[in-house]
N, CA and C atoms as a LAMMPS dump frame, in Angstrom:
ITEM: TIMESTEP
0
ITEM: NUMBER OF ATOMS
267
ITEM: BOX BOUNDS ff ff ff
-5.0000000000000000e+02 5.0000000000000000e+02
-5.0000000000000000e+02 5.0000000000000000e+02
-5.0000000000000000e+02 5.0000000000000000e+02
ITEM: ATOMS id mol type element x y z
1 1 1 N -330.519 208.925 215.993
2 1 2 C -330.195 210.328 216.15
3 1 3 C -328.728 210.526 215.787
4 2 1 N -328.362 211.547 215.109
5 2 2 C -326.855 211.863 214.556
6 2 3 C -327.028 213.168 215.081
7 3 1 N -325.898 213.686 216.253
8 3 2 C -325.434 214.984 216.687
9 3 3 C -324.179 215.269 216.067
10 4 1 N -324.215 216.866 215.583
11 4 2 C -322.73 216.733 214.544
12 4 3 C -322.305 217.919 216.064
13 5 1 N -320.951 217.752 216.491
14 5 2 C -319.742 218.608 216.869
15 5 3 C -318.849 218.888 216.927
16 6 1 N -318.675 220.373 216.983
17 6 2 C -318.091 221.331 216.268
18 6 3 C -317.227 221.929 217.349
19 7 1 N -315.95 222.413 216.913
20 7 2 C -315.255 223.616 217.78
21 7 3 C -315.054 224.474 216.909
22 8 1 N -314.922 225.677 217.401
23 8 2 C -314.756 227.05 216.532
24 8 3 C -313.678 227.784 216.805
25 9 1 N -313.469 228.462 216.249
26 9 2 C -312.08 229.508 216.786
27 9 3 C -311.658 230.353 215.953
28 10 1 N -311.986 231.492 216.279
29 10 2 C -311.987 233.185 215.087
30 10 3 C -312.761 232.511 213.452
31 11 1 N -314.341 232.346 213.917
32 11 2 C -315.046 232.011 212.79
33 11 3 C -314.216 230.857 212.175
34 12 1 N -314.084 230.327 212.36
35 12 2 C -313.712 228.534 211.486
36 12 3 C -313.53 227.325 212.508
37 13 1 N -314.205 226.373 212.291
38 13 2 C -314.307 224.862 212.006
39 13 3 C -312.808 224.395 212.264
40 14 1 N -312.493 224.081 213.776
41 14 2 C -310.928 223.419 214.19
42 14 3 C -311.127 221.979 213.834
43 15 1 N -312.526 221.897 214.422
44 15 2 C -312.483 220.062 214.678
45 15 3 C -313.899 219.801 214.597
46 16 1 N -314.008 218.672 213.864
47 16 2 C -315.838 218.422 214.129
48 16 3 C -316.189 216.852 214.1
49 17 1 N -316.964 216.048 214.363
50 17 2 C -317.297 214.683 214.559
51 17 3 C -319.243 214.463 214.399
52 18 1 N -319.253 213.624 213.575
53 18 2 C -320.494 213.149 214.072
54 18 3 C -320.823 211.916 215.257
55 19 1 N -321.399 211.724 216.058
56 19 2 C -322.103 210.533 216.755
57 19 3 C -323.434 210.501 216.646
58 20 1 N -323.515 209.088 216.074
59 20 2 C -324.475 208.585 215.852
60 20 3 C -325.237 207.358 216.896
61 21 1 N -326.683 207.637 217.611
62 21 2 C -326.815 207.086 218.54
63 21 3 C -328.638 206.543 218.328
64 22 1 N -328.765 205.195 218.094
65 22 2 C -329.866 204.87 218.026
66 22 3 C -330.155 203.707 218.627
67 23 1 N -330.159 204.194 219.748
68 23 2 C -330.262 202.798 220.961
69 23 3 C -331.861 203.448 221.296
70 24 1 N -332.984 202.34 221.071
71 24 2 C -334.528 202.763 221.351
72 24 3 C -334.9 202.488 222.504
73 25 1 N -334.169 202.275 223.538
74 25 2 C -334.144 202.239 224.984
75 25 3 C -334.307 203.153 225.435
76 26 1 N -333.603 204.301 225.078
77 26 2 C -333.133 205.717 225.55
78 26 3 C -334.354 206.659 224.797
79 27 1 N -333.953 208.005 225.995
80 27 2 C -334.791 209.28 225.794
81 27 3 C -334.136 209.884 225.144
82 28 1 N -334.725 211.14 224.324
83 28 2 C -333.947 211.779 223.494
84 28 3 C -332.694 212.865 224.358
85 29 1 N -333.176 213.038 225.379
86 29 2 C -332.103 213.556 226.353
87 29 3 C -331.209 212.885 226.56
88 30 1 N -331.577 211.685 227.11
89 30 2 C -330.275 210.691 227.056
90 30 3 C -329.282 210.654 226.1
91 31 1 N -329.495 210.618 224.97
92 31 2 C -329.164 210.053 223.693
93 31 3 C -328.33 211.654 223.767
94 32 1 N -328.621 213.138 223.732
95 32 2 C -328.29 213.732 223.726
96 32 3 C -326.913 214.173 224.59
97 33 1 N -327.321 213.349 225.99
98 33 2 C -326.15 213.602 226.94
99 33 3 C -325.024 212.93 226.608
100 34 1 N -325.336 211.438 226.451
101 34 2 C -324.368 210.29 225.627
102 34 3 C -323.559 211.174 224.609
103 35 1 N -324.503 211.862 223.473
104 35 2 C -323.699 211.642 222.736
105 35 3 C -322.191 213.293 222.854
106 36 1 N -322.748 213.898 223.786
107 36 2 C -322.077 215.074 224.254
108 36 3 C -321 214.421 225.01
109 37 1 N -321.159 213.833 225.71
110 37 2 C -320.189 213.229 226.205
111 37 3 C -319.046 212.208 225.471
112 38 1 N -319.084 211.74 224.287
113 38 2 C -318.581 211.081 223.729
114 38 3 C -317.917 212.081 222.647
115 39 1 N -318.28 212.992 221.923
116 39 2 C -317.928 214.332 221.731
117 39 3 C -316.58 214.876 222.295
118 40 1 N -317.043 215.139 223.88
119 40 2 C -316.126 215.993 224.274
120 40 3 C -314.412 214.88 224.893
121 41 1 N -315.169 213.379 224.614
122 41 2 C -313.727 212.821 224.992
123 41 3 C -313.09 212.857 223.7
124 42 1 N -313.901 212.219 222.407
125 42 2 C -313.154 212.613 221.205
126 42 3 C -312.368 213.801 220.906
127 43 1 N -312.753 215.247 221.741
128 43 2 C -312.122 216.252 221.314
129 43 3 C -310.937 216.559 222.705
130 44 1 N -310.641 215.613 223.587
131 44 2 C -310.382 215.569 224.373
132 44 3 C -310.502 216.817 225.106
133 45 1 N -311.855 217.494 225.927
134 45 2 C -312.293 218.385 226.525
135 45 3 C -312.783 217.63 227.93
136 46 1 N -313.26 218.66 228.9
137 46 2 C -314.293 218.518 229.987
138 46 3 C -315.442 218.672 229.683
139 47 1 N -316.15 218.01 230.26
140 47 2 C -318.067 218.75 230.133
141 47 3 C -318.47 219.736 230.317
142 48 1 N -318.908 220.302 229.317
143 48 2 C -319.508 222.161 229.585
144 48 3 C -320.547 221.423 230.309
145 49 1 N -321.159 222.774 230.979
146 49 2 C -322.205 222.934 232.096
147 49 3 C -323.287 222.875 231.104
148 50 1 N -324.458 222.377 231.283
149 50 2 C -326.105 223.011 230.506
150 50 3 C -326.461 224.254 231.18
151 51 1 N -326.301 225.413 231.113
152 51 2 C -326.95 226.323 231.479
153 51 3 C -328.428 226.889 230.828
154 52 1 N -328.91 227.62 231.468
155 52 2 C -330.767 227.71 230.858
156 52 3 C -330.664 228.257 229.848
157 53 1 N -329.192 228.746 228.843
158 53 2 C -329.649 229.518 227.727
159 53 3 C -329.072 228.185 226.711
160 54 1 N -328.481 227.449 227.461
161 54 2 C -328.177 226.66 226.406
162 54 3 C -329.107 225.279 226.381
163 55 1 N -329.677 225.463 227.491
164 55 2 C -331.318 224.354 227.439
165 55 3 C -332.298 224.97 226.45
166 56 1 N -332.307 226.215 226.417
167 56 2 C -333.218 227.145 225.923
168 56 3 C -333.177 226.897 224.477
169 57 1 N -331.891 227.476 223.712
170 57 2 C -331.266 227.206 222.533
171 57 3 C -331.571 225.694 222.013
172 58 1 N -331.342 224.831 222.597
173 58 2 C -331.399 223.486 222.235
174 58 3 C -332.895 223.075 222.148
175 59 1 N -333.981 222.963 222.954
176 59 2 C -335.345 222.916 223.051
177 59 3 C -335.716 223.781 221.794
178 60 1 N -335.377 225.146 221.22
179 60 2 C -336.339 225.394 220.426
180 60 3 C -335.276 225.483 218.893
181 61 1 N -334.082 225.1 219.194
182 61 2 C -333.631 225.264 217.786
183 61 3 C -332.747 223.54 217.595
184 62 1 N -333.036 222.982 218.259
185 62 2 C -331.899 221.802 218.009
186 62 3 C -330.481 221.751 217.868
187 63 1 N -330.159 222.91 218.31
188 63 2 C -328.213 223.336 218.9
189 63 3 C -328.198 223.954 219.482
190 64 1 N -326.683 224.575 219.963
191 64 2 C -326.559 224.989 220.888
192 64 3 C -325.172 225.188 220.75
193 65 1 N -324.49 226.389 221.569
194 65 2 C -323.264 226.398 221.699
195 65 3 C -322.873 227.078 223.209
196 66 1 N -321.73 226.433 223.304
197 66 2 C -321.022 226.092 224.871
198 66 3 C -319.737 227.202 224.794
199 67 1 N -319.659 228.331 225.533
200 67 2 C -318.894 229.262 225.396
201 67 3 C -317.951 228.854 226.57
202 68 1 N -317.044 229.777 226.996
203 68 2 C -316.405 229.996 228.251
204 68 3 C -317.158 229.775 229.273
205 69 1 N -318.195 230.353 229.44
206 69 2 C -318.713 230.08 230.734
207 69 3 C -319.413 228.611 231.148
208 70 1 N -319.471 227.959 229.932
209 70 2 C -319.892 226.97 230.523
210 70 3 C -318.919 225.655 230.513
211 71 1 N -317.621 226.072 230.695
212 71 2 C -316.418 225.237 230.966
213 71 3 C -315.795 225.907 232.615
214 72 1 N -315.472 224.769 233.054
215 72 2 C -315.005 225.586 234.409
216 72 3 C -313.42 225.593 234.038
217 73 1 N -312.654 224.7 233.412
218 73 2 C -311.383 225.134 232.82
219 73 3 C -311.156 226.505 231.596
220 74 1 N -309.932 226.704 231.334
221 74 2 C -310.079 227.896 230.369
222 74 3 C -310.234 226.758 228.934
223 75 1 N -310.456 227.416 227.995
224 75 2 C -310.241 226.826 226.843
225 75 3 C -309.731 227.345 225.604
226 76 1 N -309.091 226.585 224.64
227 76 2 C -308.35 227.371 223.806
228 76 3 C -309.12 227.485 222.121
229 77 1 N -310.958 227.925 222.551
230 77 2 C -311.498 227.941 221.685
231 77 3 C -312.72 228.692 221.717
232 78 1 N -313.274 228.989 220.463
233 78 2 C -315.146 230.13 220.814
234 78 3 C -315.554 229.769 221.345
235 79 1 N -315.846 228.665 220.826
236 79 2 C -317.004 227.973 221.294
237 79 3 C -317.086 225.889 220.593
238 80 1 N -317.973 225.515 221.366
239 80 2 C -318.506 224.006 221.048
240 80 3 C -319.97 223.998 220.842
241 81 1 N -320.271 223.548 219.451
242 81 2 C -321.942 223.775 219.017
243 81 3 C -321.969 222.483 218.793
244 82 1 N -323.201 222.254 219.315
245 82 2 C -323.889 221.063 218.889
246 82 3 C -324.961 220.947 218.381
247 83 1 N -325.346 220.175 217.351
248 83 2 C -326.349 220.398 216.358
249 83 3 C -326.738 218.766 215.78
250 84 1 N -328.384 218.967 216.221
251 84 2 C -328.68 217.311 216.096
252 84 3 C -329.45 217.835 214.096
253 85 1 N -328.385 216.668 213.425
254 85 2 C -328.849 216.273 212.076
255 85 3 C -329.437 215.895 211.832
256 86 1 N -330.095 214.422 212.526
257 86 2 C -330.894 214.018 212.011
258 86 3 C -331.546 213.184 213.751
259 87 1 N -332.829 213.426 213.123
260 87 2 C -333.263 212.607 214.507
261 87 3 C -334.252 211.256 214.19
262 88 1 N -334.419 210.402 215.621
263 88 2 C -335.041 209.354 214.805
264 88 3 C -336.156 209.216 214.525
265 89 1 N -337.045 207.98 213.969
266 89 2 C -338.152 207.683 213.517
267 89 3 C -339.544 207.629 214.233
């Protein structure tokens, strides 16, 4: 699985990373949380919250983006989208 993320800020692309995670141990949630989390230390952030619109978003479109509200610090950006590229076999 390859999740690409993204930060945004007045429509443009600040910072973005892929992680790539194909450990066949793991659930695709897992793999998903991992790789969010590895994400947000690369971009040196906190963990946005999953809230139900962004479970929602992710279940039927394969991204998702993490606004203000789902940071309990302020942040100095739109948003954080995450978007799985490629998934595995």
């Amino acid at each position: 699985m390859r999740i690409w993320g993204k930060l945004w800020k007045n429509n443009r692309m600040m910072q973005d990373t892929v992680i790539e995670n194909y450990e066949q141990d793991q659930t695709r949630t897992t793999k998903i949380y991992h790789s969010l989390e590895q994400i947000c230390e690369q971009f040196d952030l906190q963990k946005p919250i999953w809230l139900d619109v962004n479970k929602q978003d992710f279940l039927r479109t394969s991204r998702c983006r993490f606004y203000q509200d789902s940071f309990i610090e302020t942040i100095d950006f739109d948003y954080l989208e995450l978007h799985v590229i490629e998934e595995d076999d």
